[in-house]
C-alpha positions as CSV (number, residue, x, y, z in Angstrom):
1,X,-84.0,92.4,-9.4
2,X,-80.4,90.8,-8.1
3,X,-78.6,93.7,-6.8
4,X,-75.3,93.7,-9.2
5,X,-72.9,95.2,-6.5
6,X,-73.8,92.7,-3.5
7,X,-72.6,90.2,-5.7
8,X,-69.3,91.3,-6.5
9,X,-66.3,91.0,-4.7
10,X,-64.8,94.0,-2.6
11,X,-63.2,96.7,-4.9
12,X,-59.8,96.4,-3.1
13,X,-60.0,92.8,-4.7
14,X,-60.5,93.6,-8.0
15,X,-58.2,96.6,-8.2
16,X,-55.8,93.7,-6.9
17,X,-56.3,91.5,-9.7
18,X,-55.8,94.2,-12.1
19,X,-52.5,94.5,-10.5
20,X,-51.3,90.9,-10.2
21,X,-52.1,90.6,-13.8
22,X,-49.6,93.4,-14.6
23,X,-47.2,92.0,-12.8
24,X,-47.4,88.9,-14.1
25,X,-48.5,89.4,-17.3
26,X,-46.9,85.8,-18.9
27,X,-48.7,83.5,-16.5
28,X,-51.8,82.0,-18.3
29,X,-54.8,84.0,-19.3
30,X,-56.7,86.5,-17.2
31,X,-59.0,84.9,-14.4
32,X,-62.3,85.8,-13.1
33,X,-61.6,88.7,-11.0
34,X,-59.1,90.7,-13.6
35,X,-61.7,90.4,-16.3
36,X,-64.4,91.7,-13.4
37,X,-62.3,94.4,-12.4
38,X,-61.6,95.6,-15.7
39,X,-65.4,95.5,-16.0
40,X,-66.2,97.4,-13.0
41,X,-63.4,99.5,-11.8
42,X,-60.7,100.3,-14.2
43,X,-61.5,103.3,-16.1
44,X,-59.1,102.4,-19.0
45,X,-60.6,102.0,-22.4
46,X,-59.8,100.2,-25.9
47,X,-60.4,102.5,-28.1
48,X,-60.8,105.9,-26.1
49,X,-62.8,108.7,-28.3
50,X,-61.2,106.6,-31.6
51,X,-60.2,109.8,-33.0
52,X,-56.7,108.6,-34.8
53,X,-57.7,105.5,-36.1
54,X,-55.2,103.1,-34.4
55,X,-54.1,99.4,-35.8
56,X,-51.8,96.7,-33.7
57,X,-49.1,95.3,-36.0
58,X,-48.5,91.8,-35.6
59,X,-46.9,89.1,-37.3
60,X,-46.0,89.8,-40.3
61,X,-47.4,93.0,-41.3
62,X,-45.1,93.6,-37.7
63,X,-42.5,91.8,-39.1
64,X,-41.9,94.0,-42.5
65,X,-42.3,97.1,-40.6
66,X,-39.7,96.6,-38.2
67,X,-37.1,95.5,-40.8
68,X,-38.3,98.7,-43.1
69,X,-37.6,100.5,-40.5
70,X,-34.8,99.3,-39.5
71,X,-35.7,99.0,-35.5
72,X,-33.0,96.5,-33.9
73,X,-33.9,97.1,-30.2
74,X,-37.4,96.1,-29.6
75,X,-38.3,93.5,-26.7
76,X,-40.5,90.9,-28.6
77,X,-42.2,90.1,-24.9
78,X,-42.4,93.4,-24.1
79,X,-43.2,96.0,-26.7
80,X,-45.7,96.8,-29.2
81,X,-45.5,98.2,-32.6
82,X,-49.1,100.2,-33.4
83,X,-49.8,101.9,-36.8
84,X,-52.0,105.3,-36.5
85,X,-53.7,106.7,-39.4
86,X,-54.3,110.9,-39.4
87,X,-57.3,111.8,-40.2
88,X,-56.4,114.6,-42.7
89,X,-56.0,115.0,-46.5
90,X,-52.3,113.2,-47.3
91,X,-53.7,110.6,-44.2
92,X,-49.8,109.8,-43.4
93,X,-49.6,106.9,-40.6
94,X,-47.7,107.0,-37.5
95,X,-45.8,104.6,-36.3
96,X,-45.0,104.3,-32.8
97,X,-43.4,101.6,-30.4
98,X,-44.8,101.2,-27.1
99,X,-45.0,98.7,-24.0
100,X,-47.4,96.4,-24.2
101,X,-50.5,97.4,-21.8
102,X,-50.6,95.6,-18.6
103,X,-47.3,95.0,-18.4
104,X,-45.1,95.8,-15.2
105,X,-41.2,95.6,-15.1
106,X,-40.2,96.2,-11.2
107,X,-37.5,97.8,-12.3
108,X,-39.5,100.6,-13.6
109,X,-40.2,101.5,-10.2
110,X,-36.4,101.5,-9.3
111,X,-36.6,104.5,-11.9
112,X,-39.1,106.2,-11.1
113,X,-38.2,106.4,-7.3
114,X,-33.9,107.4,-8.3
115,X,-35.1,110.0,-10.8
116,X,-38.0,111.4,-8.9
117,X,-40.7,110.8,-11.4
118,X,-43.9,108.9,-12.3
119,X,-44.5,105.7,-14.4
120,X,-47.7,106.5,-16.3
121,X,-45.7,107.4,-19.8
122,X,-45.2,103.3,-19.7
123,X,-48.5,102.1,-18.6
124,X,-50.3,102.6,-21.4
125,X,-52.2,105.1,-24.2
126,X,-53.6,107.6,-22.3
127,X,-57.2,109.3,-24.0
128,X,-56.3,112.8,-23.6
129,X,-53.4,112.5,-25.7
130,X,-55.5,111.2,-28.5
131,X,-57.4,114.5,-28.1
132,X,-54.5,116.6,-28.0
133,X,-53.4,115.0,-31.0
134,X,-56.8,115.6,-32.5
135,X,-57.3,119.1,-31.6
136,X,-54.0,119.6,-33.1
137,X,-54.5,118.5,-36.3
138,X,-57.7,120.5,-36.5
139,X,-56.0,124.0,-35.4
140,X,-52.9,123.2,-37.7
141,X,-52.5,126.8,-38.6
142,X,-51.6,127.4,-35.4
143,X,-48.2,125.6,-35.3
144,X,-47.2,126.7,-38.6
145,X,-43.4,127.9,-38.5
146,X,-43.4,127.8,-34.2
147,X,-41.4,126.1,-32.0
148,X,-43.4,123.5,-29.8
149,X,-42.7,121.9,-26.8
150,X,-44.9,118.8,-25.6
151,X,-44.6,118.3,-22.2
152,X,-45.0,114.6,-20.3
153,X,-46.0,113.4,-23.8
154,X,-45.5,109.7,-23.0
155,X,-44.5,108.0,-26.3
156,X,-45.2,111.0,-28.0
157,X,-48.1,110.8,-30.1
158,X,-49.5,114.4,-29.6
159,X,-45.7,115.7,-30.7
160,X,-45.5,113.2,-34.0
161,X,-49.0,114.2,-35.0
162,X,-47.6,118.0,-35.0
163,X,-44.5,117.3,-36.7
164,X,-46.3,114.9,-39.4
165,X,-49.4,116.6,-40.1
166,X,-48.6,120.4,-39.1
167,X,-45.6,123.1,-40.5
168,X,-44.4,123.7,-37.1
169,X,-40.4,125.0,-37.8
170,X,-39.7,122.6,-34.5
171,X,-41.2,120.0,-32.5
172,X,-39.4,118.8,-28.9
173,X,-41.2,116.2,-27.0
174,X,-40.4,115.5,-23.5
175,X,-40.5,113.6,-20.4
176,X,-39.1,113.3,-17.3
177,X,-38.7,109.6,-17.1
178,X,-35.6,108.2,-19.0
179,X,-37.3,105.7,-19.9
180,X,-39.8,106.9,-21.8
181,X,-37.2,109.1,-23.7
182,X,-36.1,106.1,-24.9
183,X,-39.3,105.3,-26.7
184,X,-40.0,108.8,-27.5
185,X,-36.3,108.5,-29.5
186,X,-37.1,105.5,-31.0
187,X,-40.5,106.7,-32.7
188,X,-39.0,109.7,-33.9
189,X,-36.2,107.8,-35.9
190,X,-39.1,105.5,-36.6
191,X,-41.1,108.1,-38.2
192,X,-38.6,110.6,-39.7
193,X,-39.7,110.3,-43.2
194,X,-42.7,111.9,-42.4
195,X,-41.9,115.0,-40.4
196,X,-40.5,117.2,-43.9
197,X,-38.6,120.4,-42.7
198,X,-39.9,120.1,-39.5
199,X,-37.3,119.4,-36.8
200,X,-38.2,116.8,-34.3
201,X,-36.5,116.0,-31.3
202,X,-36.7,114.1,-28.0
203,X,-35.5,116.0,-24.4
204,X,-35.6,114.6,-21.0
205,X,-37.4,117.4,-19.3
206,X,-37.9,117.0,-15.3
207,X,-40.5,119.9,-13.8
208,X,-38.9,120.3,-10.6
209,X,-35.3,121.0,-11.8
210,X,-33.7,124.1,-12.9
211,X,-34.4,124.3,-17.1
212,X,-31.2,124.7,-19.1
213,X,-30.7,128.6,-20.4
214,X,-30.9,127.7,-24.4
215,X,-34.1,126.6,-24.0
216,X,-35.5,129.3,-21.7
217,X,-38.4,131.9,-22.9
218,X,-38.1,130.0,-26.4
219,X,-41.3,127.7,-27.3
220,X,-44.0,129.4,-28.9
221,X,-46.8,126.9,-28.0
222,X,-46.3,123.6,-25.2
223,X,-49.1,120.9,-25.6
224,X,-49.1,118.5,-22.5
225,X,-52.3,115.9,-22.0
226,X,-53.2,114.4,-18.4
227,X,-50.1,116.0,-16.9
228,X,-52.2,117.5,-13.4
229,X,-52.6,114.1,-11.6
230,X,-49.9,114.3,-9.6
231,X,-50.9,117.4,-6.7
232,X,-46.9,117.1,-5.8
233,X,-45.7,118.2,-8.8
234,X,-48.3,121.1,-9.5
235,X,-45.5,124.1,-8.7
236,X,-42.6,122.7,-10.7
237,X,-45.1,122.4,-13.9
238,X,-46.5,125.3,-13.8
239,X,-42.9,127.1,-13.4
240,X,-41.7,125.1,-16.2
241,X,-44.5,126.7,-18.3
242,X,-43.7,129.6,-17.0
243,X,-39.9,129.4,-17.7
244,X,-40.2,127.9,-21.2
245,X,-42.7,129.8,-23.2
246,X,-42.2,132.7,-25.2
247,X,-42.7,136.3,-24.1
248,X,-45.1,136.8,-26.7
249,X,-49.3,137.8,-26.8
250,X,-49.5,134.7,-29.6
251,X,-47.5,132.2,-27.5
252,X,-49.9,130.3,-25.5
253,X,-49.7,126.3,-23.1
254,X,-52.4,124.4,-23.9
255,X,-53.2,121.8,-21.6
256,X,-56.0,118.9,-22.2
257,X,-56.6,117.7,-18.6
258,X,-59.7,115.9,-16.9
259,X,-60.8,117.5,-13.3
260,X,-59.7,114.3,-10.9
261,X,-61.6,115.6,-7.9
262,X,-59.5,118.8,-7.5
263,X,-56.5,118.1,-9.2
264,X,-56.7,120.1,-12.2
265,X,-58.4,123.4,-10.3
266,X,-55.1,123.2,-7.6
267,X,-52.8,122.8,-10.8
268,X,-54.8,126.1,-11.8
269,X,-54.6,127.7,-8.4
270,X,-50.6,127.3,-8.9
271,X,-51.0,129.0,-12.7
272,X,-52.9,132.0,-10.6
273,X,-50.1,132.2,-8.3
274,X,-47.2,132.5,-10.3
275,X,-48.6,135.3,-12.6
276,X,-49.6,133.5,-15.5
277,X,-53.4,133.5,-16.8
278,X,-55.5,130.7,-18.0
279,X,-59.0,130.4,-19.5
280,X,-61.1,127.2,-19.0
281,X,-63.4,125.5,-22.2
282,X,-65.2,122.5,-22.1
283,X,-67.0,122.2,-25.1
284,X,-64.0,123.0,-27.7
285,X,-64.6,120.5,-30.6
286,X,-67.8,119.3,-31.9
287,X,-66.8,115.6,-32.3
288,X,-65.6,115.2,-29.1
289,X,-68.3,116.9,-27.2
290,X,-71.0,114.5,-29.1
291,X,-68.4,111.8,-27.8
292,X,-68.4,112.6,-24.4
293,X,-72.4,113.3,-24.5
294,X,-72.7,109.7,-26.0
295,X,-70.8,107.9,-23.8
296,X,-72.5,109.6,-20.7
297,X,-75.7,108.4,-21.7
298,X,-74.9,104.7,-23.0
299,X,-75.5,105.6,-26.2
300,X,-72.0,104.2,-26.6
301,X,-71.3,101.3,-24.5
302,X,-67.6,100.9,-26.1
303,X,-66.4,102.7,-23.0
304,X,-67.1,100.7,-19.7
305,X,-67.5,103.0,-16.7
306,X,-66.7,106.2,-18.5
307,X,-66.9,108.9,-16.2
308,X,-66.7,112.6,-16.9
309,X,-64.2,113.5,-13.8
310,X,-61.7,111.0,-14.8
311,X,-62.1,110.5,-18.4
312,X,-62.9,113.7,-19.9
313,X,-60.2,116.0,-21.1
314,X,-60.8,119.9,-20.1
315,X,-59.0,122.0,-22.8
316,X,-57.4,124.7,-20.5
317,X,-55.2,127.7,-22.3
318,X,-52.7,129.5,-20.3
319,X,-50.9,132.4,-21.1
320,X,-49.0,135.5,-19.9
């Protein structure tokens, strides 16, 4: 039997390909080593656990959304307009404009490096929001007439779910990347017939900076998904936690994280340390668990290279 591995090329070349095709995302379709390395290294996924139902709008389905809605300022090159369904009773859709996957503006990095923050709110839909999101909708009672804070949400599908299918009295979704504020603004406005009395709202919210005094000791639950990558900015989310959420025995962070290696347990070293207290759960939802379990053993093949370290989100609750 032809040993598979000997005949590929070095994994420094395809993780190279991956990134010349983001770069230059216009230039032809993708060659033989991108479509290899998304094969065989990239972890990334189409569809993720397919929890929220998710549909690209294009043409003219695309078309009639944006002029219902009234959006003036999308790139036609560079963003995306996707529709998600809720999976509950009413089933109200989300709308929500985001960058199109693979797609790398060098200027983002110009960004990220004056504001002192990270990119991946713009690279794509990560699957640990889509469980957030998830989980949410099926602990609903849980919101109902808090304030919530989502932290690093990206383009902020975790905090529209709460605000559209939830009675939360307020929803704030933040990020640290200016960026990706602007997106989170836009599908907010883009969405506002859907939220009822909730309040919704977008915040630029860096970890590592002093928190303003209106919002200190105020949120009554913070969501954040895949926010414990980054080892170097462990301390200033944890004291952000910390700072933000309510004195209270009911107010509670959740966090949906995968391991990476160590990452998540040194994020929970830094919880420890600063006198907070957090409990750990794997299996915390049925469907997801038979997910994970399926896609572990092939049963599912719709999820190339899913691996539980990187892939799978750990449901971690800290409180005080």
């Amino acid at each position: 039997m032809e040993n598979t591995s000997r005949s590929l090329p070095s994994r420094a070349s395809l993780r190279w390909a991956i990134l010349r095709k983001s770069l230059l995302p216009l230039r032809g379709q993708p060659d033989n080593l991108y479509q290899m390395g998304m094969a065989y290294i990239s972890r990334k996924t189409v569809h993720g656990f397919n929890l929220i139902p998710c549909q690209l709008q294009n043409g003219q389905a695309r078309e009639e959304l944006v002029a219902f809605l009234e959006v003036k300022d999308l790139d036609g090159l560079r963003d995306a307009f996707l529709s998600y369904s809720l999976p509950i009773d009413r089933s109200p859709r989300l709308l929500l404009i985001q960058r199109v996957e693979n797609h790398v503006d060098l200027n983002d990095f110009e960004i990220c490096k004056k504001y002192d923050v990270d990119n991946t709110g713009l690279v794509c839909h990560w699957p640990s929001e889509e469980v957030l999101a998830y989980f949410c909708l099926t602990h609903a009672d849980m919101f109902r007439s808090k304030r919530i804070l989502e932290l690093g949400s990206g383009y902020g599908l975790a905090g529209l779910t709460i605000a559209a299918g939830t009675d939360a009295f307020e929803v704030v979704i933040s990020d640290g990347n200016p960026q990706v504020v602007d997106y989170i603004q836009r599908n907010i406005c883009a969405n506002s017939g859907v939220f009822g009395d909730t309040k919704v709202e977008s915040m630029t919210l860096h970890w590592n900076q002093e928190q303003e005094s209106n919002i200190l000791n105020t949120f009554d639950v913070i969501v954040a998904s895949d926010c414990t990558f980054f080892k170097e900015f462990h301390e200033g989310l944890a004291l952000t936690v910390k700072s933000l959420l309510k004195h209270s025995e009911t107010s509670k962070a959740l966090f949906f994280s995968p391991r990476r290696g160590n990452s998540l347990d040194r994020f929970l070293e830094k919880i420890k340390e600063i006198g907070l207290s957090y409990n750990v759960v794997e299996n915390y939802d049925s469907k997801v668990w038979k997910l994970h379990t399926n896609f572990l053993t092939d049963d599912d093949s719709s999820w190339p290279n899913y691996d539980k370290d990187h892939c799978y989100p750990i449901l971690v609750s800290i409180t005080f």
